[in-house]
C-alpha positions in Angstrom: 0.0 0.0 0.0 1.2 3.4 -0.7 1.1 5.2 2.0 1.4 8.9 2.1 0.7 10.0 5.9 3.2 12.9 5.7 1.4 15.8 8.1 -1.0 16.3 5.2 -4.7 17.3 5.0 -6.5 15.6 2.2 -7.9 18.8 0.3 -10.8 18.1 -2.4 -10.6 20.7 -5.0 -12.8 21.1 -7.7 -11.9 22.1 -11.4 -14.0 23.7 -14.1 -15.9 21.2 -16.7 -13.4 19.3 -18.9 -14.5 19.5 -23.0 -13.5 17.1 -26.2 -10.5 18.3 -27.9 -9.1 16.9 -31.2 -6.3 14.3 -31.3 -3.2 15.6 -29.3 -0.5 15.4 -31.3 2.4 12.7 -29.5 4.8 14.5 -26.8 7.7 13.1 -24.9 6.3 15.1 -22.0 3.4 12.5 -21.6 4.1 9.3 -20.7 1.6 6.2 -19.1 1.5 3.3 -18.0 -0.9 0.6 -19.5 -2.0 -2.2 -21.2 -0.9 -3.4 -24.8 -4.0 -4.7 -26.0 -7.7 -5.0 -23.8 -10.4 -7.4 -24.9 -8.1 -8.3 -28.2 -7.3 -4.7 -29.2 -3.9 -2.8 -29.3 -4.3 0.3 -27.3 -2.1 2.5 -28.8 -4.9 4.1 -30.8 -5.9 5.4 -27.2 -2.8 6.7 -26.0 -2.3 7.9 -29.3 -5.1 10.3 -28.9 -4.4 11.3 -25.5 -1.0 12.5 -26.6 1.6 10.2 -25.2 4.8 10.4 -26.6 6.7 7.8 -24.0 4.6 4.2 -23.2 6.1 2.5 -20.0 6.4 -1.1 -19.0 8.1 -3.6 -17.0 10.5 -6.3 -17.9 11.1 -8.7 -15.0 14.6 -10.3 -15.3 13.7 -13.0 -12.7 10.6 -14.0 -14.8 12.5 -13.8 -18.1 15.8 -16.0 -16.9 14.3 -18.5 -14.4 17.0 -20.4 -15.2 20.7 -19.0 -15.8 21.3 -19.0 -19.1 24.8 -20.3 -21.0 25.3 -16.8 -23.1 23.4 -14.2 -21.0 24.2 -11.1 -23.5 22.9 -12.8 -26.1 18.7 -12.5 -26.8 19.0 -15.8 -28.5 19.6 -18.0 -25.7 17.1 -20.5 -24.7 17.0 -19.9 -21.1 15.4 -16.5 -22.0 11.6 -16.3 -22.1 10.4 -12.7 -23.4 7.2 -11.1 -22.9 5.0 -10.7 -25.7 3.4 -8.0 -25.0 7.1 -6.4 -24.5 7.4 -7.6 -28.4 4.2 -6.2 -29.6 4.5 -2.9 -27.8 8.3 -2.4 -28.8 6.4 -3.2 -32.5 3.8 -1.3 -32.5 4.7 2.2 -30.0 6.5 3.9 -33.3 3.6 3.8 -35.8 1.7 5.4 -33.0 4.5 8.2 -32.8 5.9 6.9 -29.6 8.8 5.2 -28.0 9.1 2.8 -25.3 10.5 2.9 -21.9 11.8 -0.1 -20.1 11.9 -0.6 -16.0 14.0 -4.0 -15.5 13.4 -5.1 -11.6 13.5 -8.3 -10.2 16.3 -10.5 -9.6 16.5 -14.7 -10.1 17.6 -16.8 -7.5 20.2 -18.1 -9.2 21.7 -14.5 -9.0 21.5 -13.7 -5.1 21.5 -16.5 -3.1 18.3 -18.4 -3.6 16.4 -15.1 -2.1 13.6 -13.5 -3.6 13.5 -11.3 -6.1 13.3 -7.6 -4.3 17.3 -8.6 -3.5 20.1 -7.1 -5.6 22.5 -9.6 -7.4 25.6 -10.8 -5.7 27.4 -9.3 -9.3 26.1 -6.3 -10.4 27.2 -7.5 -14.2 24.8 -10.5 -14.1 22.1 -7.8 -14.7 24.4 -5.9 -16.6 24.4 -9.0 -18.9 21.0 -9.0 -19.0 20.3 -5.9 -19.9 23.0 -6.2 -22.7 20.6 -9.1 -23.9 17.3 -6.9 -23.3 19.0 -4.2 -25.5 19.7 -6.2 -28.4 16.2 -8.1 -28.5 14.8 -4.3 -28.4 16.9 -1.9 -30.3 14.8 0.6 -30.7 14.6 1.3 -27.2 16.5 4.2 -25.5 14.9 4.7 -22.4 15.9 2.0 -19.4 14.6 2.4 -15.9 17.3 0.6 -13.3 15.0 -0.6 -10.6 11.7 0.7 -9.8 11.3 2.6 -6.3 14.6 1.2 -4.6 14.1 3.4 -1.8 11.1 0.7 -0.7 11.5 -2.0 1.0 9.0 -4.4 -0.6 10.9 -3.6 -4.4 14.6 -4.1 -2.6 16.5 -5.4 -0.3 18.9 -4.7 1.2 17.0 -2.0 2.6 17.0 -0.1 6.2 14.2 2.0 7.5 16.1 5.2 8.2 15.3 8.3 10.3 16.0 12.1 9.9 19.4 12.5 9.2 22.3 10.7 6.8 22.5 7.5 6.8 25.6 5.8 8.5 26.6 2.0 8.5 24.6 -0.8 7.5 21.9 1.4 7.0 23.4 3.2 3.8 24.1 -0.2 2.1 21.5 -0.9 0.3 21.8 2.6 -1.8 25.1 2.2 -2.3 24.3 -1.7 -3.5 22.3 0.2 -5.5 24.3 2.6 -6.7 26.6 -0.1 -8.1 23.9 -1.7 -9.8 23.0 1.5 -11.7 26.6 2.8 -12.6 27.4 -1.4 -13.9 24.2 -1.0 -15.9 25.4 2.8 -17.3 28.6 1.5 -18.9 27.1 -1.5 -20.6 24.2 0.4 -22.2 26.3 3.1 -23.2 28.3 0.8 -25.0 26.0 -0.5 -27.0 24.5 2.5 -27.7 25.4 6.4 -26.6 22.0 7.0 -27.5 20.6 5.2 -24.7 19.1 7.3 -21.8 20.0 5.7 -18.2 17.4 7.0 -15.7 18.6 5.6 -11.9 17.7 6.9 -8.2 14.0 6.1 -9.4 12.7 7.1 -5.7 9.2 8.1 -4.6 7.6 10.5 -2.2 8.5 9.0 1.0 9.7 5.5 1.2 11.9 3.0 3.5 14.6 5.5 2.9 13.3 9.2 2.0 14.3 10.6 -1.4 17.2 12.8 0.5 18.5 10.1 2.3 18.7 8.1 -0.8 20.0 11.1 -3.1 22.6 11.4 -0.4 23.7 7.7 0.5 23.4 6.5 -3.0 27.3 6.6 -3.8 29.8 4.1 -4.8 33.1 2.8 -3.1 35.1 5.7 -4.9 32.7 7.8 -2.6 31.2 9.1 -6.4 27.2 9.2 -7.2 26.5 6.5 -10.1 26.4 8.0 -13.7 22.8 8.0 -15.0 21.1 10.5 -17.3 17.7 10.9 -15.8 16.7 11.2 -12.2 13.4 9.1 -11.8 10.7 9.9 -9.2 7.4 8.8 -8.7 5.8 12.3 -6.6 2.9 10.6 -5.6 0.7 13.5 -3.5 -2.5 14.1 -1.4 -2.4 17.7 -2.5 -2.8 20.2 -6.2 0.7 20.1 -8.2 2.5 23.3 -7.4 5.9 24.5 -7.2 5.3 27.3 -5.1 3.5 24.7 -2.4 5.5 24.4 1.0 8.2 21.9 1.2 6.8 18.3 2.8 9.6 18.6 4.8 12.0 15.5 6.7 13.6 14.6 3.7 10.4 14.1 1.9 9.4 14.7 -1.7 5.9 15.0 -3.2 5.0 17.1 -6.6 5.3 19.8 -4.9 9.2 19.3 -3.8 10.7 18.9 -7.8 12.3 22.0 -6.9 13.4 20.7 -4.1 14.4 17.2 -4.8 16.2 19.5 -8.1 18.2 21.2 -5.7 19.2 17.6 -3.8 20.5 16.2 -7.0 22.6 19.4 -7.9 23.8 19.7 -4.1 25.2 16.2 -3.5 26.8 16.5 -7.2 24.3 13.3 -8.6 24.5 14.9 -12.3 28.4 14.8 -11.6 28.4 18.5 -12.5 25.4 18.0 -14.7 22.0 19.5 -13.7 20.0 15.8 -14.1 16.5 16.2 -15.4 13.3 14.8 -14.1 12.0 11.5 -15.6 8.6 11.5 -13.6 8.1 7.7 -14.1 4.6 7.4 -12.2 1.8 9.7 -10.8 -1.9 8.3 -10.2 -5.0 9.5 -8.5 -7.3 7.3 -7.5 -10.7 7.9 -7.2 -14.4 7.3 -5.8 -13.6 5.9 -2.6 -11.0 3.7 -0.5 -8.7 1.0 -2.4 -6.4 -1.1 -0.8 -2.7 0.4 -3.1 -3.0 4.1 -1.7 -4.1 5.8 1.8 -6.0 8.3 0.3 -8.9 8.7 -2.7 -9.8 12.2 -4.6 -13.3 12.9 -6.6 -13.7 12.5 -10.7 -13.2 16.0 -10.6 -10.6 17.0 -8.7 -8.3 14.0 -10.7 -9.0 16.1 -13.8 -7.8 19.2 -12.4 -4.7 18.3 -10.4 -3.5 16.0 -13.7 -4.1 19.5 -15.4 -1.9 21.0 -12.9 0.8 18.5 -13.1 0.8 18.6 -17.0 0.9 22.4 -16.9 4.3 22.3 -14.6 5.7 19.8 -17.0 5.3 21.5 -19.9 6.7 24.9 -18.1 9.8 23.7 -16.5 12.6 22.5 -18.5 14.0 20.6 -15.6 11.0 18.0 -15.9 11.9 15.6 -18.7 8.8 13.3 -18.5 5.3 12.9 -16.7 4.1 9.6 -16.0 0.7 8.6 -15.7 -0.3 5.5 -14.3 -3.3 3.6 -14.9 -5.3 4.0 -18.3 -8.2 2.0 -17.0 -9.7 1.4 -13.6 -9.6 -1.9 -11.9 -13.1 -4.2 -12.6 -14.8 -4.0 -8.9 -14.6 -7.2 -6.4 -16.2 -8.5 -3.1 -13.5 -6.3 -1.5 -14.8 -2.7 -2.6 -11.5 -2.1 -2.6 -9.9 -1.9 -6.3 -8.2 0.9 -7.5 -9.6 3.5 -9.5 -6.8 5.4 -10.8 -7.9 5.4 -14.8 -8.2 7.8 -17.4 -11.1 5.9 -18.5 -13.3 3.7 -16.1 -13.2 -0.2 -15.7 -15.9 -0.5 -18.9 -13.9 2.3 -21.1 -15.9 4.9 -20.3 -13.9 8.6 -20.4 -13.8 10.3 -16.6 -13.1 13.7 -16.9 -8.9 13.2 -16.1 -9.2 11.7 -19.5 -9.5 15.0 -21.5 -7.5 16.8 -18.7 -4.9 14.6 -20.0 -5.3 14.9 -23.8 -5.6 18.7 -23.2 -2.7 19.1 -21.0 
């Protein structure tokens, strides 16, 4: 569950009445998360019109290389198993004007011990090698996502709940595991291909370790930050997108606290001298009433206008390289009352009014 209790009040707002627009045309400043194809059709049509110049998914190494394979850079060996809907989107994203971004998560036993998949690799270029395969079977690709949300515990371990305050010890290993991971992955990528675009750190608003503490801890033996080219965050928020809002505070960062979390990455010298921008990976608002992912639930109305909000302070600061949306569609109900209804469209297709907000924005 994504819990945001962060000395908050939950503020419903209300925005003015959302109208049709014609087909945006594709923008690298709008990316989602969603499916490939629903009930047997593609969906790119649909993200198409909304705009989207950036579709997101997942490649799970663990699921891909159950078993270890005998030439692990190559796409061709038989131990790997790869997705098809990864093939079909990879296919079909440029005809619709887009590219595709890639988050590869999730180690195999046979890489760290036996554990589960949240744990990091005993040798960082095991999923080097992996992604050398995963950039070969997808060429076309230039984005790649190292991890998703290592700052949380249920994504990765090694991991320490920290307090207020650097992080000293044991409790700083895990980021700096991390850090490893992501600089092993930079040189292999960019060795293939200078064109590829590494985007590490990948943090959210609060987290097992806070974005600061992980900005600040996330270092490698040399006592250097790992090279990437993006900074991800996911700024998940109970309140209106707004740079002039006042800082969460304690090391947090919401939407709110870019500037802030801008200032981190300049401060502790993440960019190595360069100002990193802001790949904005995931933001969702669910609506309608309590689900059991987030703490917290806004109206049909307010979604619309804080997504309007958030597009708005994309498309106006340069430091923001991407916003993500997540969810296209909201989740079919169940005897729980408690799915998540974080779409651009409800669970039969229907447009809520984020829907346009989005297109528009």
């Amino acid at each position: 569950m994504r819990v945001l209790v962060i000395g908050l009040l939950l503020v419903t707002l209300f925005g003015g009445a959302v109208t049709p627009i014609a087909d945006a045309a594709p923008s690298r400043k709008k990316a989602i998360w969603g499916p490939v194809v629903r009930d047997g059709k593609s969906q790119f049509p649909i993200y198409r019109d909304l705009g989207v110049g950036l579709y997101q998914t997942t490649l799970s190494w663990s699921a891909i290389a159950s078993a270890r394979p005998a030439t692990p850079r190559d796409p061709a060996d038989p131990a790997y198993r790869w997705p098809a809907d990864v093939d079909l989107a990879a296919a079909q994203a440029p005809g619709h004007g887009m590219s595709v971004s890639l988050l590869v998560t999730s180690t195999p036993r046979w890489a760290n011990g036996g554990r589960d998949a949240r744990w990091t690799p005993n040798d960082p270029k095991d999923y080097a090698d992996f992604l050398e395969a995963a950039a070969r079977r997808y060429p076309g690709v230039r984005h790649w996502m190292i991890w998703g949300e290592p700052s949380k515990e249920s994504n990765f371990q090694p991991l320490q709940s920290d307090r207020k305050g650097p992080l000293r010890g044991s409790g700083a290993r895990g980021p700096r595991l991390y850090a490893q991971l992501l600089d092993e992955a930079y040189g292999r990528l960019k060795a293939l291909n200078r064109a590829n675009l590494v985007i590490g750190g990948n943090t959210y608003t609060v987290g097992t370790v806070r974005p600061l503490n992980f900005i600040r801890a996330m270092r490698l033996p040399n006592g250097r930050a790992p090279r990437m080219d993006l900074y991800g965050h996911n700024p998940f928020s109970l309140r209106r997108p707004d740079l002039r809002a006042s800082p969460l505070g304690n090391g947090f960062a919401d939407f709110g606290d870019l500037d802030t979390l801008a200032r981190w990455l300049d401060r502790y010298r993440v960019g190595r001298g360069k100002k990193l921008r802001l790949f904005l990976s995931e933001y969702s608002l669910p609506t309608d009433r309590r689900n059991r992912e987030f703490n917290f639930f806004v109206t049909r109305r307010t979604q619309a206008s804080w997504i309007s909000s958030a597009l708005r302070v994309a498309r106006g600061w340069k430091r923001i390289y991407t916003f993500g949306y997540l969810g296209l569609y909201d989740e079919q109900p169940n005897a729980q009352r408690d799915e998540i209804r974080w779409g651009l469209l409800d669970a039969n297709g229907r447009r809520k009014p984020a829907f346009d907000a989005f297109r528009r924005g």
